[in-house]
GULO-998596 format. One record per residue (C-alpha): residue in one letter; x, y negated, z negated. Coordinates in nm, 4 decimals, always signed. Layout:
<sites>
site rest A&u X&v Y&w Z
...
</sites>
This chain:
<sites>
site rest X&u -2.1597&v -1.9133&w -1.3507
site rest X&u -2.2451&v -1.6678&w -1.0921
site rest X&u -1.9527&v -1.6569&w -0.8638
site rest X&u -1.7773&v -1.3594&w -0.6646
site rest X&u -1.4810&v -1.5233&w -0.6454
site rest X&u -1.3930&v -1.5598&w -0.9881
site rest X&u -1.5210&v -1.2027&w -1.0610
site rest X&u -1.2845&v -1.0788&w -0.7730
site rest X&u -1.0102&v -1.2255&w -1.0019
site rest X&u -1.1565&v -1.0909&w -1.3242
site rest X&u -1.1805&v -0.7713&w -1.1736
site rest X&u -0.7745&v -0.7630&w -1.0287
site rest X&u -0.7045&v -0.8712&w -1.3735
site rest X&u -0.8860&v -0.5828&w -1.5541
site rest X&u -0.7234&v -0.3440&w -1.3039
site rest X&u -0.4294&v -0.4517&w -1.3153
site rest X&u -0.4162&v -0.2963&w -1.7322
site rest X&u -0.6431&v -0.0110&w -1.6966
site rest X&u -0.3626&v +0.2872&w -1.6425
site rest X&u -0.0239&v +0.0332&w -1.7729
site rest X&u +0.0286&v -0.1776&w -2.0486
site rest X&u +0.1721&v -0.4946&w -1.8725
site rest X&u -0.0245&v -0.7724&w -1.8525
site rest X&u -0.0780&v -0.9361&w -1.4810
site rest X&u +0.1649&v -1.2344&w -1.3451
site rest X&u -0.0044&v -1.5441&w -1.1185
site rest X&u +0.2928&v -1.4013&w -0.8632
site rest X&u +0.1655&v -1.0259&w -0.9040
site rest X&u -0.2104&v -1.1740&w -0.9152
site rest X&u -0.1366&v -1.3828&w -0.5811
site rest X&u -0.0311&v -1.0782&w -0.4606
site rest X&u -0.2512&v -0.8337&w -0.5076
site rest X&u -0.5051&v -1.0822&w -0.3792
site rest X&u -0.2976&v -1.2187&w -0.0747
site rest X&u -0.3858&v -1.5147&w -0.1796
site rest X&u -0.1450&v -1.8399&w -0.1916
site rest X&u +0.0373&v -1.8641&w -0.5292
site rest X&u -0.0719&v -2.2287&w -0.5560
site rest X&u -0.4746&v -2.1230&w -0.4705
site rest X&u -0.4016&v -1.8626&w -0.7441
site rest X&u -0.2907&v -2.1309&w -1.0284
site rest X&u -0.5765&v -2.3567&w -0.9625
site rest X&u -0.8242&v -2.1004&w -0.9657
site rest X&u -0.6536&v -1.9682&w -1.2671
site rest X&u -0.7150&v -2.3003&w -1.4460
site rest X&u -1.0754&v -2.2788&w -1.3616
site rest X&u -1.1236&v -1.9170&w -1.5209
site rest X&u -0.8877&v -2.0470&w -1.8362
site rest X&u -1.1830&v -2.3646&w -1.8483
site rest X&u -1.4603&v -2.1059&w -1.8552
site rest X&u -1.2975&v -1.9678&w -2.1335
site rest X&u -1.2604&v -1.6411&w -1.9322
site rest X&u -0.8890&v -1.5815&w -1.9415
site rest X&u -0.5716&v -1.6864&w -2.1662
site rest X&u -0.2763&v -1.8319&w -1.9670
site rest X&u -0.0205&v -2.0476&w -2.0717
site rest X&u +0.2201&v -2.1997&w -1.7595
site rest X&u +0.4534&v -1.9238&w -1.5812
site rest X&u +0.3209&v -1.6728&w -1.8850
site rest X&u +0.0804&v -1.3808&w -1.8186
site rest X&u -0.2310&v -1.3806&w -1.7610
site rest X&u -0.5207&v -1.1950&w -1.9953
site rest X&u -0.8873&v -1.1589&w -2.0072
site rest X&u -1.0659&v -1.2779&w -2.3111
site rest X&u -1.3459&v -1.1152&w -2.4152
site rest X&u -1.6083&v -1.2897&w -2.2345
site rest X&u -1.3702&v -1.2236&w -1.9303
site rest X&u -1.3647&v -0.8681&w -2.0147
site rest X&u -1.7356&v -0.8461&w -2.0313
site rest X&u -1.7868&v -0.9767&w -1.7059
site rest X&u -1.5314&v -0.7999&w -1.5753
site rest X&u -1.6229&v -0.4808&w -1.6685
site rest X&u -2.0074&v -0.5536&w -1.5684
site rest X&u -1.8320&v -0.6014&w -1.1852
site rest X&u -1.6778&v -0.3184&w -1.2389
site rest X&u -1.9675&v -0.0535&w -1.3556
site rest X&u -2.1150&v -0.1888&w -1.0152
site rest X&u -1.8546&v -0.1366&w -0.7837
site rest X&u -1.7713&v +0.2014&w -0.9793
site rest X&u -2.1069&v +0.3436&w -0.9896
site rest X&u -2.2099&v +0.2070&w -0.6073
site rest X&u -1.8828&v +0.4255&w -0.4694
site rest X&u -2.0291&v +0.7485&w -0.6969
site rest X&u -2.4177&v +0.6286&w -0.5261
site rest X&u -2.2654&v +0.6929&w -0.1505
site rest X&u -2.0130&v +0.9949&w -0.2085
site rest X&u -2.2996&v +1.1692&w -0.3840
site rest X&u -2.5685&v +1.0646&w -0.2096
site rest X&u -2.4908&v +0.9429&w +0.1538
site rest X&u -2.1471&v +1.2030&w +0.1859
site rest X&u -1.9142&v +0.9253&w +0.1729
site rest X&u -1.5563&v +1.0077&w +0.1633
site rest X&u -1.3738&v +0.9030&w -0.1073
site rest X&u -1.1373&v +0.6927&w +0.1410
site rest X&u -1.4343&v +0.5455&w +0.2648
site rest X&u -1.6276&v +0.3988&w -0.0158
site rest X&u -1.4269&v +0.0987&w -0.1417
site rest X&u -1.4661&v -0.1920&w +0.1413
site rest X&u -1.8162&v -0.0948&w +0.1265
site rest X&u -1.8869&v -0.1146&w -0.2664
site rest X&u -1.7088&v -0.4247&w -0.2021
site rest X&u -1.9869&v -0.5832&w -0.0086
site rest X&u -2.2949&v -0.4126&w -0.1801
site rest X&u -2.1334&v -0.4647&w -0.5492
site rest X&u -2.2694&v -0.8042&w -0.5159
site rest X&u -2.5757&v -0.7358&w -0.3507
site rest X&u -2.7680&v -0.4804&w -0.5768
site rest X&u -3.0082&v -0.5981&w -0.8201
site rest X&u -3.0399&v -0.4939&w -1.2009
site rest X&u -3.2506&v -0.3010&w -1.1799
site rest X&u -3.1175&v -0.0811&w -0.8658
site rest X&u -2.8477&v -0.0623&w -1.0664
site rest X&u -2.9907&v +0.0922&w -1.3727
site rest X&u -3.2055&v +0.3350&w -1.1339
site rest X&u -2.8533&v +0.4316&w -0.9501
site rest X&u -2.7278&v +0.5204&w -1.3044
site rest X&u -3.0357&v +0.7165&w -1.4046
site rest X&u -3.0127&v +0.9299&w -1.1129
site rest X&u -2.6389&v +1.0129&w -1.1207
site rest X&u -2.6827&v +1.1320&w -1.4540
site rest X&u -2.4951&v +0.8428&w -1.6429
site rest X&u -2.1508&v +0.9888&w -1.4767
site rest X&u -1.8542&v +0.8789&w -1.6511
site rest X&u -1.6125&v +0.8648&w -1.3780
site rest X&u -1.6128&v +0.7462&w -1.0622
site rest X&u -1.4793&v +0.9683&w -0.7182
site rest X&u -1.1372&v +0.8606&w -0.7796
site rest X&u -1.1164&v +0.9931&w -1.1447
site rest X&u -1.1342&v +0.5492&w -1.2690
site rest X&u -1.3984&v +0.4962&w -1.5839
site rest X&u -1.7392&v +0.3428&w -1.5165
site rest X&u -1.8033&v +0.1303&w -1.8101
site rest X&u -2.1466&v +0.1800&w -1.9617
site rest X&u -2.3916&v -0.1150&w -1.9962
site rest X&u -2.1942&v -0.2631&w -2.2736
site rest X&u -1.8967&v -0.2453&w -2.1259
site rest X&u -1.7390&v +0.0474&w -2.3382
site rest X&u -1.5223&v +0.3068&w -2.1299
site rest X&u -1.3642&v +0.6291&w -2.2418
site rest X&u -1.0846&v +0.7267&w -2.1394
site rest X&u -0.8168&v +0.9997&w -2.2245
site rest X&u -0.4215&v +1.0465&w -2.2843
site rest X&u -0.2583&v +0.9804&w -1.8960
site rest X&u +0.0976&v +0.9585&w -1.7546
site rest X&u +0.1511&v +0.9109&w -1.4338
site rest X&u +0.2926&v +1.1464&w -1.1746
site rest X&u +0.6178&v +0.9576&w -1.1631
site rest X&u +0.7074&v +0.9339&w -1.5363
site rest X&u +0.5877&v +1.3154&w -1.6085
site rest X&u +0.8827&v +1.5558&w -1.6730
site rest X&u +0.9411&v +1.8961&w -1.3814
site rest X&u +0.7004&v +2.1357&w -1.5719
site rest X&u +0.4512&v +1.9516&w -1.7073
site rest X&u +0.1154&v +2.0823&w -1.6608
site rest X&u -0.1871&v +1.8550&w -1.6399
site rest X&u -0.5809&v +1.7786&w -1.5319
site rest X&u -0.5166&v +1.5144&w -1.2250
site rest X&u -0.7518&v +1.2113&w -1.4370
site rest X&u -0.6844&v +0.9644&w -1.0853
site rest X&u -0.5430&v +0.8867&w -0.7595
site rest X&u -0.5781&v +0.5414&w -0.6975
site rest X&u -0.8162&v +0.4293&w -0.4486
site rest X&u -0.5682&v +0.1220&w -0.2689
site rest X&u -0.4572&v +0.3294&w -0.0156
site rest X&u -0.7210&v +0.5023&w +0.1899
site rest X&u -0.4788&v +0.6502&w +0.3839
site rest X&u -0.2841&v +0.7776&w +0.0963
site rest X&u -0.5977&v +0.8819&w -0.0323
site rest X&u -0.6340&v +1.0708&w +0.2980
site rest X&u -0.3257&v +1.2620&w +0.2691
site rest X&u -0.3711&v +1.3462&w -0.1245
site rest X&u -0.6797&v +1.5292&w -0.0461
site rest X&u -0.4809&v +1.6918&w +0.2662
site rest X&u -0.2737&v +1.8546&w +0.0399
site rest X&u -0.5192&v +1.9926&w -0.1901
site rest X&u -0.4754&v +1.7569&w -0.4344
site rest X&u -0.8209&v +1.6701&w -0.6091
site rest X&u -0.9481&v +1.4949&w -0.9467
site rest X&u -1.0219&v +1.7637&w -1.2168
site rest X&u -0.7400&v +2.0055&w -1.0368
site rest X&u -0.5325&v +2.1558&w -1.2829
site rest X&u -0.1599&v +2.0937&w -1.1793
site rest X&u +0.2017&v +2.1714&w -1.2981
site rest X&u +0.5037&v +1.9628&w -1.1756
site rest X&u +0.7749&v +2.0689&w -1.0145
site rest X&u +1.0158&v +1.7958&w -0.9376
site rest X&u +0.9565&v +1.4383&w -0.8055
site rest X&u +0.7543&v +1.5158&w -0.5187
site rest X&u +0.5878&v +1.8023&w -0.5388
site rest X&u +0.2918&v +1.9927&w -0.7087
site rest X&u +0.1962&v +2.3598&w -0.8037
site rest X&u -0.1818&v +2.4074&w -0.7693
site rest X&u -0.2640&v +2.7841&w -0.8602
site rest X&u +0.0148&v +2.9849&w -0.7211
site rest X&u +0.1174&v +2.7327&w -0.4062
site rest X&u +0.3564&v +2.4535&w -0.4028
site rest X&u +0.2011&v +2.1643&w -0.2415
site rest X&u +0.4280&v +1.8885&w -0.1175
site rest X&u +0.3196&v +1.5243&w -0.1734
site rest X&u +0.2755&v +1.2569&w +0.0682
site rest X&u +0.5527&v +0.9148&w -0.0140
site rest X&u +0.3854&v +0.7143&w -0.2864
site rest X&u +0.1603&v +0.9554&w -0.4075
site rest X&u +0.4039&v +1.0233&w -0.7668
site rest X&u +0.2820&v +0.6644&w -0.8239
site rest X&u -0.0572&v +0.6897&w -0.7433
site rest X&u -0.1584&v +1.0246&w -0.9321
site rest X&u -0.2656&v +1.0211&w -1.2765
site rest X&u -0.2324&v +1.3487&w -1.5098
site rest X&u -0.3248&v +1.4515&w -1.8755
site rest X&u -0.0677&v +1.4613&w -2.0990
</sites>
């Protein structure tokens, strides 16, 4: 069933496990969506139905495999339309999510594929997140995030998540890019080459290294 409210959903859910092992609650579901817990459950029921997720009451909530599929196929759109306008129509990388949003539903097949083709099959998209391939398959490296890494630590920033534009804003302020090679020095704060580079609030949680 094509529907872009249940792959809205899907996709949240995927998301929500890409850089974290927890799976997502209906409470942390309802509100990452700001949706209404009760619109949340019922919809919830109708993915479980499809045979798309695996909930049991007040538990977790996981894709299946068919819900993975689909999810990821949402995904490789939204992931690859963001890489289409940063690349090709100078997008920032603050810029591009409200409209992948819109267009992630909009381009054909076969757009798609030709999108892909001309990128160069990129792996990643402008905020350092994995574009599945056509079968859904991703690869994906060793990460810890900012927060958890230890004062010395040296790393390859992998991703700075792309929910706060402003955030995002104020990352790339600092100097702070994906593929920047970075040591940490305490809780808040980066070395990039030879300069200490103090972070924006939030970012420790929002900045993804090698390990």
């Amino acid at each position: 069933m094509a529907s872009p409210a249940y792959d809205d959903y899907l996709k949240t859910i995927y998301h929500h496990t890409e850089w974290q092992g927890d799976p997502i609650t209906p409470s942390q579901l309802a509100a990452t969506l700001g949706l209404a817990p009760s619109s949340v459950t019922e919809m919830v029921r109708k993915l479980a139905a499809q045979g798309l997720v695996s909930h049991r009451p007040y538990g977790p909530i996981s894709l299946t495999a068919a819900g993975e599929r689909r999810a990821a196929a949402t995904i490789r759109r939204h992931r690859l339309i963001e890489t289409w306008l940063v690349r090709e129509f100078g997008y920032a990388w603050d810029e591009v999510h409200d409209e992948a949003e819109v267009l992630e539903h909009a381009v054909s097949d076969r757009l798609l594929e030709g999108i892909d083709e001309r990128l160069g099959r990129p792996r990643f998209d402008p905020h350092g997140d994995a574009i599945p391939d056509a079968e859904g398959r991703v690869q994906r490296v060793p990460f810890v995030l900012l927060a958890d890494a230890r004062p010395g630590h040296t790393g390859t920033v992998l991703r700075v998540s792309d929910r706060d534009s402003e955030l995002l804003r104020a990352v790339e302020s600092a100097g702070v890019e994906v593929g920047a090679e970075v040591t940490v020095t305490d809780a808040g704060a980066l070395r990039l080459g030879d300069a200490d580079i103090p972070l924006p609030p939030g970012a420790p949680d929002a900045v993804w290294l090698t390990v």
